[in-house]
N, C-alpha and C positions, 0 to 999 in steps of 0.2 A: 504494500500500500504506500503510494506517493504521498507528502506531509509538504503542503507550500506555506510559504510565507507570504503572502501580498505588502504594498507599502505603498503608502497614499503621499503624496505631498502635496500640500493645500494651493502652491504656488506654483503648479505645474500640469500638464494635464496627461506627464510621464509618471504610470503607476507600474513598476513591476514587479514580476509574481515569479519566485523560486523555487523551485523543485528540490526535496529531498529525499531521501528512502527511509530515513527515520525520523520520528517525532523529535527524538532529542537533538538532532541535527539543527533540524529548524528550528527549535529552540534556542539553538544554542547560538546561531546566526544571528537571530532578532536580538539578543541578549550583546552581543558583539558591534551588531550595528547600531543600534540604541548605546552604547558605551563610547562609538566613537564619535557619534552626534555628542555626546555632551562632554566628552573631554573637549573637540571644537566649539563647544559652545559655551565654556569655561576657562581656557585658554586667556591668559592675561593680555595679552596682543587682539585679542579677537573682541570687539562692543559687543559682541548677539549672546544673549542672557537667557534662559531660557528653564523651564521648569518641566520636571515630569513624571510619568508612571509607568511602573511594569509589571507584568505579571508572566506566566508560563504560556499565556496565546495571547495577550493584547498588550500593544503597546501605547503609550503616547507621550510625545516630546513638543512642547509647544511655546514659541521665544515666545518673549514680550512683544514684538511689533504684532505678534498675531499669528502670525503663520505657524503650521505645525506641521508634523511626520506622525504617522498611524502607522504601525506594523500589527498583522493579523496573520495568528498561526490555525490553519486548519487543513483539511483532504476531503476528498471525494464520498468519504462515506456518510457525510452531514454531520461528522464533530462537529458543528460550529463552535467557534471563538468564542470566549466568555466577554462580551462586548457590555460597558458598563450600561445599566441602563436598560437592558436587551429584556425582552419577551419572545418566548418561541412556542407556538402554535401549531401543533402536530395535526395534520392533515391527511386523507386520506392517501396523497400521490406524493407528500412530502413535506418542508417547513414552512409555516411564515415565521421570518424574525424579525421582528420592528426592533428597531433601536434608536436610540438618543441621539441627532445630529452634536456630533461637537467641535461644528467651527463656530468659533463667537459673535461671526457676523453673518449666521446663516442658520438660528437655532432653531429643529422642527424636528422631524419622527423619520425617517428611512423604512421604510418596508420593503422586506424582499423574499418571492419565493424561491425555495430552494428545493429543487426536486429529487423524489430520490433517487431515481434512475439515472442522475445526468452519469454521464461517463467521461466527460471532458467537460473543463470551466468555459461556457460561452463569453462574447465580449459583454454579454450584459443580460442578465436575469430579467424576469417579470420583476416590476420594481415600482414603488410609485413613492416619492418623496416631497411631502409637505413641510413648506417654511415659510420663515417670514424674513426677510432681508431687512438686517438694521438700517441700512442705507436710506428704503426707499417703505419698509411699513406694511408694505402688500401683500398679502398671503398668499400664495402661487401653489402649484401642485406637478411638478415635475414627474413626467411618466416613462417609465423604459416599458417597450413591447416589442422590440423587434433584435433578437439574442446574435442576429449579426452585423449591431451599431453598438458601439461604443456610448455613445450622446446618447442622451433624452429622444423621444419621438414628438415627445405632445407636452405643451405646458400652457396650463389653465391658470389665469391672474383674477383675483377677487376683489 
C-alpha cells in the first residue's frame, strides 16, 4: 500500500503529492520538511517569523504575513488525515469529510467526497467549498465536479 504526502502552499497554485511504501516514510518526510520550513523561518538573517503545528498526518506552518504550508499524510485506502476540525460521514460508496478552511483570509467549510473504490488520486474530487472572503464579505460556494480539472467548475456568489 502507497502512503502520500500532499502539501499545499497558500501562495502558489504548485501542490505536490509524494509517494511512499510506508506510512513511517511519509511521516517521516512531513516531519523533515516541516523542520526545514522552520529552521528557514527562524534563521536570524531571515525576517519571515512564523508559527506552527504537527502531528503524525497533518501538518501546518503559517508566517505572520499570512501565508502558510499544509502537509497531509494519507493513501488510497480512505485513512484520511486527522485534519483539525474534520467530520467524516461514512456513506454508502465512501467519505464525506468536511473540514475547517484555514486560510485566515478565506474562513469557510471544504467538503469533499472521497470514494472508496478510487484507485488512483484524481486532479480533483467531488468537492464543494463555502467561504467568505475577508477582503470582499460575500459568501460564494466554490464547486469541483469534473475529476479531470484541477480549478473549481462552478462558483455561486451570494
Amino acid at each position: 500500500m502507497l502512503y502520500f504526502v500532499s502539501v499545499y502552499y497558500s501562495w502558489t497554485s504548485e501542490h505536490p503529492l509524494y509517494a511512499f511504501a510506508t506510512k513511517d516514510e511519509a511521516i517521516e518526510f512531513m516531519h523533515h520538511d516541516y523542520d526545514n520550513e522552520y529552521i528557514q523561518a527562524t534563521n536570524p538573517d531571515n525576517e519571515l517569523i512564523a508559527r506552527g503545528s504537527i502531528s503524525d498526518s497533518y501538518a501546518i506552518f503559517q508566517f505572520y504575513s499570512g501565508e502558510y504550508i499544509e502537509w497531509f499524510v494519507t493513501n488510497l485506502s480512505n485513512e484520511l488525515p486527522l485534519v483539525p476540525n474534520c467530520l467524516e460521514v461514512k456513506l454508502p460508496t465512501g467519505m464525506l469529510v468536511a473540514s475547517e478552511v484555514t486560510d485566515p483570509n478565506y474562513p469557510g467549510i471544504d467538503i469533499e467526497f472521497v470514494p472508496d473504490d478510487e484507485l488512483e488520486i484524481p486532479l480533483s474530487r467531488p468537492r464543494v467549498l463555502v467561504e467568505q472572503p475577508v477582503a470582499d464579505e460575500q459568501l460564494r460556494t466554490l464547486i469541483w465536479s469534473d475529476p479531470a480539472k484541477e480549478d473549481y467548475t462552478e462558483k455561486i456568489t451570494f
